[in-house]
C-alpha positions as a Markdown table, in Angstrom:
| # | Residue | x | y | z |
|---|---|---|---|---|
| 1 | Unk | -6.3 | 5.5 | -0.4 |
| 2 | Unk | -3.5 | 5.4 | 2.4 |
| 3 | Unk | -5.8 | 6.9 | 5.1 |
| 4 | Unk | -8.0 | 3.9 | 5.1 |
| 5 | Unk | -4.8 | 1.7 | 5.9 |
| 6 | Unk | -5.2 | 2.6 | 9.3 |
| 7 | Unk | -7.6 | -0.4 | 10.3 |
| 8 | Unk | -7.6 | 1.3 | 14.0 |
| 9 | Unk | -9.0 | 4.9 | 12.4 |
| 10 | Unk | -11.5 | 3.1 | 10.5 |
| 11 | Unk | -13.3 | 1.1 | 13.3 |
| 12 | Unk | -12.9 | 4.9 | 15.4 |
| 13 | Unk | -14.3 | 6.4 | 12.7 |
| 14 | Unk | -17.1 | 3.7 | 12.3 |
| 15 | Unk | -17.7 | 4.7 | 16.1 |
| 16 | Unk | -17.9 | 8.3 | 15.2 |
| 17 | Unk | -20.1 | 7.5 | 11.9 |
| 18 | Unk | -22.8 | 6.2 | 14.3 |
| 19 | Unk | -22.4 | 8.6 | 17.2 |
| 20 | Unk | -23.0 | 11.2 | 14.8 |
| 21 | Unk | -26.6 | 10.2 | 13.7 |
| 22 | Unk | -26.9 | 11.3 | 17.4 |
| 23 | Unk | -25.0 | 14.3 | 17.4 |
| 24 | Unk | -26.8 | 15.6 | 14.5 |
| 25 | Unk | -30.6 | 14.0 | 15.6 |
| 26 | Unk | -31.0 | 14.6 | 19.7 |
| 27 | Unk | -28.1 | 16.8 | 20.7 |
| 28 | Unk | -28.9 | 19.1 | 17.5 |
| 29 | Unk | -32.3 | 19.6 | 18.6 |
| 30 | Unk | -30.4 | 20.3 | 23.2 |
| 31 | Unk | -31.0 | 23.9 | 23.4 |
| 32 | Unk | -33.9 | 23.9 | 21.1 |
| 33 | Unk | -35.8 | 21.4 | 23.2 |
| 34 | Unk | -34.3 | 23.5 | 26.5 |
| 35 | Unk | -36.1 | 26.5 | 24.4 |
| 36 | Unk | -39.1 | 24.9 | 23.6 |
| 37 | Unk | -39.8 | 23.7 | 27.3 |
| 38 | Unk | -39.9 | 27.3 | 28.4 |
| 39 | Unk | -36.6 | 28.3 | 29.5 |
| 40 | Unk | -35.6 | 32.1 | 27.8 |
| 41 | Unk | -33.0 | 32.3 | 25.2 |
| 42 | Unk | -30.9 | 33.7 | 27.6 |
| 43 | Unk | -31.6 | 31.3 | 30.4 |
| 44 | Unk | -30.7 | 28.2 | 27.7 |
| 45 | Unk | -27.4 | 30.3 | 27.3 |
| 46 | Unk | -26.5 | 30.0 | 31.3 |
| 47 | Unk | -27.5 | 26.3 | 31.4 |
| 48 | Unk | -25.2 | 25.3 | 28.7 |
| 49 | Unk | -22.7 | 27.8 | 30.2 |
| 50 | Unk | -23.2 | 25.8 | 33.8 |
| 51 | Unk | -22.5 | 22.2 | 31.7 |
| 52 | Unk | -19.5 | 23.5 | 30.3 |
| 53 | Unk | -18.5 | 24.9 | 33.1 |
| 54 | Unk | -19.2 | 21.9 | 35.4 |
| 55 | Unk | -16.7 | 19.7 | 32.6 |
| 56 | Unk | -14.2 | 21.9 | 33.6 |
| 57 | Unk | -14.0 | 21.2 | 37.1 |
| 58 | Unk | -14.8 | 17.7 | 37.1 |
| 59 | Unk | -12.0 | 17.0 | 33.9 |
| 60 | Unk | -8.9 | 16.4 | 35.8 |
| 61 | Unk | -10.5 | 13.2 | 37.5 |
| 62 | Unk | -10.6 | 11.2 | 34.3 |
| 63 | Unk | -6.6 | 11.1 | 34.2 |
| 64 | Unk | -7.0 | 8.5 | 37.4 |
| 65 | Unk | -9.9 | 7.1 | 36.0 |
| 66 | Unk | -8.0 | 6.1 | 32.4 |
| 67 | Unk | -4.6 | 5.7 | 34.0 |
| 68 | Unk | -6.2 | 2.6 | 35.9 |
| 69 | Unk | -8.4 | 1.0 | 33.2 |
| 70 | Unk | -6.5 | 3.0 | 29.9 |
| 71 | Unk | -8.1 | 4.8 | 27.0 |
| 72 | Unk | -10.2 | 2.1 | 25.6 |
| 73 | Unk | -12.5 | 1.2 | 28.6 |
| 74 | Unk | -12.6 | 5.1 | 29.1 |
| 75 | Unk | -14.1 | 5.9 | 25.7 |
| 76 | Unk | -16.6 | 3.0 | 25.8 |
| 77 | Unk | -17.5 | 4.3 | 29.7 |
| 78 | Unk | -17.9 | 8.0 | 27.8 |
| 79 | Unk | -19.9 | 6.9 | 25.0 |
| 80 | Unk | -22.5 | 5.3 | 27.1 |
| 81 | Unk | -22.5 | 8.1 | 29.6 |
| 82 | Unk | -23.3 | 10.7 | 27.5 |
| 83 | Unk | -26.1 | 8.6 | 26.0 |
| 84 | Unk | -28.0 | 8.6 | 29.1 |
| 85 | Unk | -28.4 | 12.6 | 29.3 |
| 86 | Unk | -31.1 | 12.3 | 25.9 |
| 87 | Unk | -34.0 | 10.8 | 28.6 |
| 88 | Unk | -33.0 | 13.3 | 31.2 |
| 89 | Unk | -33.8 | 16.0 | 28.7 |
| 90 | Unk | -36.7 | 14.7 | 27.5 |
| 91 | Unk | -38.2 | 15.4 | 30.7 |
| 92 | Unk | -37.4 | 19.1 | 31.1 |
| 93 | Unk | -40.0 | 21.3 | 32.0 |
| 94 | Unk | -38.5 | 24.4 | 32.3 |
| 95 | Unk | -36.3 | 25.6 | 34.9 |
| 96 | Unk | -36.0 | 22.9 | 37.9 |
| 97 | Unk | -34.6 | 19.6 | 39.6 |
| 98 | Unk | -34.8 | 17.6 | 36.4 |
| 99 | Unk | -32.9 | 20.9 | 34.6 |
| 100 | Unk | -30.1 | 20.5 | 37.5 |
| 101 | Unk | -30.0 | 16.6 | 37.0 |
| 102 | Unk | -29.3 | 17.2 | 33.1 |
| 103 | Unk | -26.8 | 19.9 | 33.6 |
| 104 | Unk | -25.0 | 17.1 | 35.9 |
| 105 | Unk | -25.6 | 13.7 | 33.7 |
| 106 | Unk | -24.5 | 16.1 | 30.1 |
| 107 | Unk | -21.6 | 17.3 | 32.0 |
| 108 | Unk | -20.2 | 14.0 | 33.6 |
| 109 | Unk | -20.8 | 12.4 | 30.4 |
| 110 | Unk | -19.5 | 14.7 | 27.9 |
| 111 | Unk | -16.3 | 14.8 | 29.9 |
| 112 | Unk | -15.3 | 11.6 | 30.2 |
| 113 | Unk | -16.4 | 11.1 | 26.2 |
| 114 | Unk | -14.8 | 13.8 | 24.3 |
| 115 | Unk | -11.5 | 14.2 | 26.5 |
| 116 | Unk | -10.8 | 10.4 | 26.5 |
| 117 | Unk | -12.3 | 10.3 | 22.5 |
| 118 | Unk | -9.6 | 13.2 | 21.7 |
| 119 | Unk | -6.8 | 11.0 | 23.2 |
| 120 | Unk | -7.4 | 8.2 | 22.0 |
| 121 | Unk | -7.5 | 9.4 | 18.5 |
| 122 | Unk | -4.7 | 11.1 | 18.6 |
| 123 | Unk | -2.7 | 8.9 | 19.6 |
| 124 | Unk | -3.4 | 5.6 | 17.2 |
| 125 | Unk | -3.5 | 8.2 | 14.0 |
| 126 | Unk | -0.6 | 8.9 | 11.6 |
| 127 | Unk | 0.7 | 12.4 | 11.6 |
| 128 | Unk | 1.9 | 12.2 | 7.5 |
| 129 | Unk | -2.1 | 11.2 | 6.9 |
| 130 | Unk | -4.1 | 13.0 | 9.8 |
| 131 | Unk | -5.9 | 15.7 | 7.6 |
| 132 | Unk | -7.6 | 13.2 | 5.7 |
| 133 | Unk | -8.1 | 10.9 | 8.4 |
| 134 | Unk | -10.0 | 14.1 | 10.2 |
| 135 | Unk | -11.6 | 14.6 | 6.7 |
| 136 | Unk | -12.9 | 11.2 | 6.2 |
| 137 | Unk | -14.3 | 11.0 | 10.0 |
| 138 | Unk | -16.0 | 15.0 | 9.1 |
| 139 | Unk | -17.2 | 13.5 | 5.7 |
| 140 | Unk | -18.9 | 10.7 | 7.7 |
| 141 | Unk | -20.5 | 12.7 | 10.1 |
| 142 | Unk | -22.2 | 15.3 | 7.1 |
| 143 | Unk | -23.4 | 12.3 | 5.4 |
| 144 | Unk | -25.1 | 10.6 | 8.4 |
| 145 | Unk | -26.1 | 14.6 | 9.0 |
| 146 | Unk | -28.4 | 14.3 | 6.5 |
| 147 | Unk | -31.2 | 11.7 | 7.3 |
| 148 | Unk | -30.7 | 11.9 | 11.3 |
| 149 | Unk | -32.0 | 15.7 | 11.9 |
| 150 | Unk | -35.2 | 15.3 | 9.6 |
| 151 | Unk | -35.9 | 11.8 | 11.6 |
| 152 | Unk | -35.7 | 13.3 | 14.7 |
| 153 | Unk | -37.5 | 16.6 | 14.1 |
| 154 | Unk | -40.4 | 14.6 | 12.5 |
| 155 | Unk | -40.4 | 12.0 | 15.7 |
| 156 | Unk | -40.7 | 15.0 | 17.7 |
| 157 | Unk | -43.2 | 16.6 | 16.1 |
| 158 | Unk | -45.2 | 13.1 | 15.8 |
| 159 | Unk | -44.6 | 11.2 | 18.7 |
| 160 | Unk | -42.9 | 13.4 | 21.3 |
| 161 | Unk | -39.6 | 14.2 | 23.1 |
| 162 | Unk | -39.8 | 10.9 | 25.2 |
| 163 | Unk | -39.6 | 8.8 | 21.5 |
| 164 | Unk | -37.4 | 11.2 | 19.7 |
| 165 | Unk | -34.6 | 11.0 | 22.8 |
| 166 | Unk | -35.2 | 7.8 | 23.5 |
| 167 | Unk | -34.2 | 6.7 | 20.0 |
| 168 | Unk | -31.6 | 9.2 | 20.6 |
| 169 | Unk | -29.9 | 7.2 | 23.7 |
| 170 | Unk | -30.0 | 3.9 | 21.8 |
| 171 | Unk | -27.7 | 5.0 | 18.9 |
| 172 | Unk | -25.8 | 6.6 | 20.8 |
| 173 | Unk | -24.7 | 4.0 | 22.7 |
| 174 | Unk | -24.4 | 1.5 | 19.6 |
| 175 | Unk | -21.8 | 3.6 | 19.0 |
| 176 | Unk | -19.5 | 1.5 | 21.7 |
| 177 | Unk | -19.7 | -1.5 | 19.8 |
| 178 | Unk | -16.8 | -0.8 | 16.6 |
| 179 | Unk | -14.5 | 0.4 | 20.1 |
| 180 | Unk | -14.4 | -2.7 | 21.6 |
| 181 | Unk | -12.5 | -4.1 | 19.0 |
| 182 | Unk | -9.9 | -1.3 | 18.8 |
| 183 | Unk | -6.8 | -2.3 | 20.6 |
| 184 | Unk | -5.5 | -0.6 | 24.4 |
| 185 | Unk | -3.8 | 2.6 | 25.0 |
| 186 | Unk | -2.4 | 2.2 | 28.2 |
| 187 | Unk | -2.4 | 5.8 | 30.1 |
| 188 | Unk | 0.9 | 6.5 | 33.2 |
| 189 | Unk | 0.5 | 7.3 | 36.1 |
| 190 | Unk | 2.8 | 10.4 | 36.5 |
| 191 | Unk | 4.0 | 12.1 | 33.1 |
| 192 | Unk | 6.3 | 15.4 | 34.1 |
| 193 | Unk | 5.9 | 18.1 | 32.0 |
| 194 | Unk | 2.6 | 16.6 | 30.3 |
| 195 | Unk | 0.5 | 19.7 | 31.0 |
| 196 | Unk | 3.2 | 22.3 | 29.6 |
| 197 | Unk | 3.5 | 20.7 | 26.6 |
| 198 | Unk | -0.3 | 21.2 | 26.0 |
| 199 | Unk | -0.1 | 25.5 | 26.4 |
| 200 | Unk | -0.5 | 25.6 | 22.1 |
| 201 | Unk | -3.5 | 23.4 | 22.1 |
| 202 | Unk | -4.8 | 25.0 | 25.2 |
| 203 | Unk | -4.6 | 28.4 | 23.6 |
| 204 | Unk | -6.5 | 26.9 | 20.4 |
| 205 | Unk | -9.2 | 25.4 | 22.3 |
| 206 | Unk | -10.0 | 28.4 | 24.5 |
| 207 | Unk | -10.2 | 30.4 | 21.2 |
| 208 | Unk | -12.2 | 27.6 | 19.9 |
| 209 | Unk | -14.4 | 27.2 | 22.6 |
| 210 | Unk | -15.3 | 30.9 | 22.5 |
| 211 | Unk | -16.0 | 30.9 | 18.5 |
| 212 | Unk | -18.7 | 27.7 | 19.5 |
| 213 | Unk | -20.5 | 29.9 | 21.8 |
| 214 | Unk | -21.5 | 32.5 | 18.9 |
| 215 | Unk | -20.9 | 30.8 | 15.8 |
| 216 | Unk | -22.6 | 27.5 | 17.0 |
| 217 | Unk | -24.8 | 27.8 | 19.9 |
| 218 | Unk | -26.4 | 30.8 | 19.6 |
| 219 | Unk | -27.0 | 30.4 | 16.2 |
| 220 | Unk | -28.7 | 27.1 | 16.5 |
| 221 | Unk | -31.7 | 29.2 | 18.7 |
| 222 | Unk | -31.3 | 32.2 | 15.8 |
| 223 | Unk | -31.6 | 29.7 | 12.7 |
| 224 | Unk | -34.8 | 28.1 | 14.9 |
| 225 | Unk | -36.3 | 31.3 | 15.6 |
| 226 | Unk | -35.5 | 32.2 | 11.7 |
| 227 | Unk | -37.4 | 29.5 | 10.9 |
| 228 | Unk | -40.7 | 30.4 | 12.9 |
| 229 | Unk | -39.8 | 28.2 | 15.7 |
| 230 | Unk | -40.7 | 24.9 | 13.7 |
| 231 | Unk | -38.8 | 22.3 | 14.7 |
| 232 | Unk | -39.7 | 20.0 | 11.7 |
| 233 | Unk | -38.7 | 23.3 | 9.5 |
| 234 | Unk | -35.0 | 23.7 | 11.8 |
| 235 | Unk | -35.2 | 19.2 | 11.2 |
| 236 | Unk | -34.9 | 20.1 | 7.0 |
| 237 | Unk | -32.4 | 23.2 | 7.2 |
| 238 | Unk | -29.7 | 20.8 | 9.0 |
| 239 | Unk | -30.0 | 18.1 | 6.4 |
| 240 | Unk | -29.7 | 20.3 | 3.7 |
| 241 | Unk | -26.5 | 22.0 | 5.3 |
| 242 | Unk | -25.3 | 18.4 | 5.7 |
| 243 | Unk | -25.9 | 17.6 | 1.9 |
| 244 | Unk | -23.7 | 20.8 | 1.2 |
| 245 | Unk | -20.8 | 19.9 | 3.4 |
| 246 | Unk | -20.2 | 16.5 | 3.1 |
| 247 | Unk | -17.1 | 16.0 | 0.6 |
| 248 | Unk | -15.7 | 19.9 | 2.0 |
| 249 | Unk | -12.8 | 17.7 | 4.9 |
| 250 | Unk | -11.7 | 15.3 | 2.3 |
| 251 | Unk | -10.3 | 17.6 | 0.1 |
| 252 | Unk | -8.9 | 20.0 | 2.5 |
| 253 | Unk | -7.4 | 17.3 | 4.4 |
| 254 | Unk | -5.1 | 16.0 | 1.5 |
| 255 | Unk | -4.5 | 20.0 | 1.0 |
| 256 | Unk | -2.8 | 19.7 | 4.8 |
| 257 | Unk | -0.8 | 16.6 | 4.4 |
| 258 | Unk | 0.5 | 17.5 | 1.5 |
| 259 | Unk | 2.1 | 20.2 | 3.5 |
| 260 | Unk | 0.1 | 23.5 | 2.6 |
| 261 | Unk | -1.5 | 24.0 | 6.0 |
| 262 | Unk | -0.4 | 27.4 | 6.1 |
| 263 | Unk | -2.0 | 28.5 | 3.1 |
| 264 | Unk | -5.0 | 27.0 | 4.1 |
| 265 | Unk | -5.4 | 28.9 | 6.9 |
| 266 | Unk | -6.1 | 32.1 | 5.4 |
| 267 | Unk | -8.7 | 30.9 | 3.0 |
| 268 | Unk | -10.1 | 28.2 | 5.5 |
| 269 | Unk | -10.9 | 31.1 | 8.3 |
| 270 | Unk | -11.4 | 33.6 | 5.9 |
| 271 | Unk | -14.1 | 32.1 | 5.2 |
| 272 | Unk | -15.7 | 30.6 | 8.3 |
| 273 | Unk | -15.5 | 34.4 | 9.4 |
| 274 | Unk | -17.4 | 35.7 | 6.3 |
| 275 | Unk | -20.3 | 32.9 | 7.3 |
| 276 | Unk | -20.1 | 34.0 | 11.3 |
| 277 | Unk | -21.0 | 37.6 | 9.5 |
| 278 | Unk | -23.6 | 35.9 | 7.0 |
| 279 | Unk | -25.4 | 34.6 | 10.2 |
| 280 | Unk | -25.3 | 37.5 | 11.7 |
| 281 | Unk | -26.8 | 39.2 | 8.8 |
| 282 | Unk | -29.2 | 36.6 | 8.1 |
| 283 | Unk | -31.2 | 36.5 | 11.6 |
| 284 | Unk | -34.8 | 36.8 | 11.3 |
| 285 | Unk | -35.0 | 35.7 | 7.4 |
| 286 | Unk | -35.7 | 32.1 | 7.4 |
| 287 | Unk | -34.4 | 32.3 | 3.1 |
| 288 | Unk | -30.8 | 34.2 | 4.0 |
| 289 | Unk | -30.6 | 31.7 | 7.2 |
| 290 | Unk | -31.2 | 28.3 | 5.5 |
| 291 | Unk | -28.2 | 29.3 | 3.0 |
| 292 | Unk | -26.0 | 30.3 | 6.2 |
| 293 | Unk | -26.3 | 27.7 | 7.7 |
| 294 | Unk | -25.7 | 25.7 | 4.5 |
| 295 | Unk | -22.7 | 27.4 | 4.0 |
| 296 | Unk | -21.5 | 26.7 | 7.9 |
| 297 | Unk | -21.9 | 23.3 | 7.0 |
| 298 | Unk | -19.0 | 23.5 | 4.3 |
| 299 | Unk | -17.1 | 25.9 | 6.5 |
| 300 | Unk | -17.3 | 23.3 | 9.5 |
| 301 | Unk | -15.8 | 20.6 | 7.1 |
| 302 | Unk | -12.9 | 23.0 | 6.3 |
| 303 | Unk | -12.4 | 24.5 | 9.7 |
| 304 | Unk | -12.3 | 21.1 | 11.6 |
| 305 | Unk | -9.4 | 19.1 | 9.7 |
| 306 | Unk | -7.6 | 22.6 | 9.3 |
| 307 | Unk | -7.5 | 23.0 | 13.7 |
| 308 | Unk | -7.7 | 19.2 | 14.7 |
| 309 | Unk | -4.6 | 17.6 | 12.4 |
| 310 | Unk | -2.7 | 21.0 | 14.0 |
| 311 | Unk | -4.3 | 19.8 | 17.5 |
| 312 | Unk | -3.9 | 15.9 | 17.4 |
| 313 | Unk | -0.3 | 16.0 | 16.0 |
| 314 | Unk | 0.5 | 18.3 | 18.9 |
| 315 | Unk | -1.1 | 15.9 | 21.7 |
| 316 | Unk | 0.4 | 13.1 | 20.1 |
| 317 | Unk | 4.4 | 14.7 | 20.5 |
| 318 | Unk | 3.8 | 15.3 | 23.9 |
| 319 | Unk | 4.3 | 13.6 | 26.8 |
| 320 | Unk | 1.3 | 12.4 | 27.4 |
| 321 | Unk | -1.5 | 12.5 | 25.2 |
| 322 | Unk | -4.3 | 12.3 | 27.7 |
| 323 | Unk | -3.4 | 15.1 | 29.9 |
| 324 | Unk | -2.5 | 17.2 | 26.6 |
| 325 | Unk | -6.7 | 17.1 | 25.7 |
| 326 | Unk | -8.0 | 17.1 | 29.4 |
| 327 | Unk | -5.6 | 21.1 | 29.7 |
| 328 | Unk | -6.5 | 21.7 | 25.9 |
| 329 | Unk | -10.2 | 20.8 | 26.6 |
| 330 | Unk | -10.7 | 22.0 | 30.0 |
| 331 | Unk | -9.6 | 25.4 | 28.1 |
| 332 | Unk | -12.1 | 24.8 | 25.7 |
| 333 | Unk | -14.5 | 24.7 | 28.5 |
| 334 | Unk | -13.7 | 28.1 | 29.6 |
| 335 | Unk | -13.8 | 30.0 | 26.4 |
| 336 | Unk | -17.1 | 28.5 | 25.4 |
| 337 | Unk | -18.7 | 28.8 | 29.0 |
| 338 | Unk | -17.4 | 32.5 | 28.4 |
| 339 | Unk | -18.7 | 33.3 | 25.2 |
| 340 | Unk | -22.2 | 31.7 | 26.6 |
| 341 | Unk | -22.3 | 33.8 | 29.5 |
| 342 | Unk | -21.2 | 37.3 | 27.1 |
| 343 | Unk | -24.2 | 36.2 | 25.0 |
| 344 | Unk | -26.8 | 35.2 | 27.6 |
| 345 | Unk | -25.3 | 38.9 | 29.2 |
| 346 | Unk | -26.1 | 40.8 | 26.1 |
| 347 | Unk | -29.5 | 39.3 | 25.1 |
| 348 | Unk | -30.3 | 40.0 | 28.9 |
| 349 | Unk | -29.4 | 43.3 | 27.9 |
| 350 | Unk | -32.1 | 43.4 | 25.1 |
| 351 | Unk | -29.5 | 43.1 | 22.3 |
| 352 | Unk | -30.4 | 40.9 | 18.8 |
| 353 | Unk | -28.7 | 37.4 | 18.5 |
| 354 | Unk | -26.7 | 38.7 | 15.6 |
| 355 | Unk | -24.6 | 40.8 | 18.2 |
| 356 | Unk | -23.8 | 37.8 | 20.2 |
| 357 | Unk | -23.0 | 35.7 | 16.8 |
| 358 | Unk | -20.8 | 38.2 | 15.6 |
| 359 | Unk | -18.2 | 37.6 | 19.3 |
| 360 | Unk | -17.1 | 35.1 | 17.8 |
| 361 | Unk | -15.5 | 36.4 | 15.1 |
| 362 | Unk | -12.8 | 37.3 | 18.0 |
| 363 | Unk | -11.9 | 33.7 | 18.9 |
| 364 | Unk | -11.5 | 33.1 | 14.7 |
| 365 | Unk | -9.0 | 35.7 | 14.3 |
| 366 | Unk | -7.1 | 34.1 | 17.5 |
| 367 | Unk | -7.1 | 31.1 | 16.0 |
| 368 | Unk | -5.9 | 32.2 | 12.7 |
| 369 | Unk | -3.1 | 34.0 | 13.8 |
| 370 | Unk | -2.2 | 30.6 | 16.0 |
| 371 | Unk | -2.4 | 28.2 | 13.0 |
| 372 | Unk | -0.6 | 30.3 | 10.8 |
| 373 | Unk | 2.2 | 30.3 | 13.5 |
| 374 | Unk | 2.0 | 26.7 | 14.1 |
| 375 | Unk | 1.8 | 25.6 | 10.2 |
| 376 | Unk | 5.1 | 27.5 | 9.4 |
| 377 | Unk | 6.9 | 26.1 | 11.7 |
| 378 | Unk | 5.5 | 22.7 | 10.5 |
| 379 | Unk | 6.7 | 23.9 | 6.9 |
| 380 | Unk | 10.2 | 24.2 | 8.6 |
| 381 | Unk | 10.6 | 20.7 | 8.8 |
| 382 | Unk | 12.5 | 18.7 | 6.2 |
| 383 | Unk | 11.4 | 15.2 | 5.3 |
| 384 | Unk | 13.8 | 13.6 | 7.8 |
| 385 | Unk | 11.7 | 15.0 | 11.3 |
| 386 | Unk | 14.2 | 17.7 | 11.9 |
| 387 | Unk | 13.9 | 21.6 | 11.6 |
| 388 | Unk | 16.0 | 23.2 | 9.6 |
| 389 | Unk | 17.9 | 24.7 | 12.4 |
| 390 | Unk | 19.0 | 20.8 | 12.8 |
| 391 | Unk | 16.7 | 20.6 | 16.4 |
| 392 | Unk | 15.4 | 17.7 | 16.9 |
| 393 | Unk | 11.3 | 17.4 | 17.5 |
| 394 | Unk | 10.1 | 16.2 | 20.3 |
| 395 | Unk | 9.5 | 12.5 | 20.2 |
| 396 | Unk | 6.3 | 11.4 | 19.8 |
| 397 | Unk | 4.5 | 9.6 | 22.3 |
């Protein structure tokens, strides 16, 4: 297996492996425990909206940041930054000075994390094997999926948020360890043209960030209020969605490198926007909503590799792979603090959660359209790096 050649990729996606049983235990259960504290669907909307939002405007100051002590130090610094938001959010009472404090601490945190984690991936991968990298770190991820949700749904139920988000901080910030031994990525000062080069991935993030918004966040509070409000019930439905998709990247992601990206496009978003529908559809009946969000699992497994080996292999050929994923992520930021705001705007408004689900079957036709492009012009590329008009692609960085 050539993918696991990359001893680099392996320790990142050890890191990723163990920062997942918290992405899938604590920060699965955000806007549900925002919920259960008594802040209105809508209201959890605006505050996850404001996070977003705040990661936007505070993005650009990681470049200095990373450019002084480079990409390693910064992901290390990120990983245990966005561990500490889990105790802040275990004290939430509703709207209020701890409620601000979180929005602050989850918006700090998450930008330094993901838009140094980004870089740094994409630059130490290999462009001929980045699908199945992608797929191997997605397969991780579902497979940790599985236990971590019901663990943490049942700690809540039995011993409280303080427990359940405590245990929550730890792991996460275990998760610096395997980093530490990954090697520098030194970050310039000045890079001309760095942010220009990142207009494509900017484009797909925005659209991205605005199909999260319907397809992700506001389903997580429809799929809990599907489920009667029961958290230990919302716990079960996640592992089981994780046991569905957790071989789904692996296979697409050797159907990418082998060079038929653009027919998986089609089929790929095809289906994640039949299951965006299916969610839609399935609000309100705990049955129809345990086998969408099953099914979502299986569609994120497909949908990830298919946008991020696109995505990473663009930040790595430009200038600067830093400043490519603080543009394309800052855009990201946007179009999911967008589709928040549309949604929190139209439950105000009285409308079902289905209505707000079903927006983001807008950003999934973007992005379709945008792949296809980018995957035939990939498919225009002979063996030797050069289109076939005999331009040469930009070298890598």
């Amino acid at each position: 297996m050539a993918f696991f050649r990359n001893s680099t990729i392996n320790l990142l996606n050890l890191h990723y492996g163990i920062h997942s049983i918290a992405l899938s235990g604590g920060a699965a259960f955000f806007a549900i425990y925002l919920l259960k504290s008594g802040i209105p669907v809508a209201g959890v909307f605006v505050v996850v909206a404001l996070i977003l939002l705040g990661r936007f405007a505070i993005r650009p100051i990681v470049i200095g940041l990373a450019a002084r002590s480079g990409l390693r130090v910064m992901v290390v610094a990120g990983t245990l930054l966005s561990a500490l938001q889990y105790p802040v959010l275990a004290e939430v009472r509703g709207v209020g000075v701890v409620l601000a404090v979180l929005i602050a601490v989850s918006a700090v945190g998450e930008t330094v994390y993901w838009t140094t984690y980004h870089a740094y991936f994409a630059a130490l991968g290999d462009d001929e094997l980045r699908g199945q990298q992608i797929g191997v770190r997605e397969a991780i991820a579902a497979v940790v999926g599985i236990a971590s949700p019901l663990a943490t749904g049942w700690v809540l139920v039995a011993f409280g948020p303080r427990v359940a988000f405590g245990a929550t901080t730890v792991i996460a910030a275990l998760a610096a360890l395997p980093i530490l031994f990954a090697p520098k990525v030194a970050v310039a000062r000045h890079v001309p043209g760095a942010f220009r080069a990142a207009v494509t991935g900017m484009l797909l993030f925005a659209a991205d960030g605005w199909t999260a918004a319907g397809y992700v966040f506001v389903w997580q509070i429809a799929l809990f209020v599907s489920l009667g409000e029961s958290l230990l019930g919302y716990g079960a439905a996640l592992a089981f969605a994780a046991l569905v998709g957790a071989v789904g990247g692996l296979v697409l992601g050797r159907h990418i490198d082998a060079g038929h990206g653009k027919q998986a496009v089609w089929w790929v978003f095809a289906t994640v926007a039949l299951i965006a529908a299916l969610r839609a559809v399935a609000t309100g009946n705990a049955g129809l909503a345990v086998l969408a969000n099953a099914l979502g699992a299986l569609g994120g497994c497909l949908y990830i590799p298919t946008l991020m080996t696109a995505v990473y292999t663009l930040a790595k050929r430009s200038p600067c792979t830093l400043r490519f994923h603080v543009a394309a992520e800052g855009a990201w930021d946007v179009g999911g603090a967008g589709g928040l705001l549309a949604a929190a705007l139209a439950t105000g408004f009285g409308m079902p959660l289905s209505v707000s689900i079903l927006f983001s079957l807008a950003g999934i036709g973007s992005i379709t359209v945008m792949l296809r492009h980018y995957y035939a012009r990939q498919a225009a590329v002979d063996i030797r790096g050069r289109p076939v008009t005999g331009q040469r692609l930009p070298d890598q960085a």
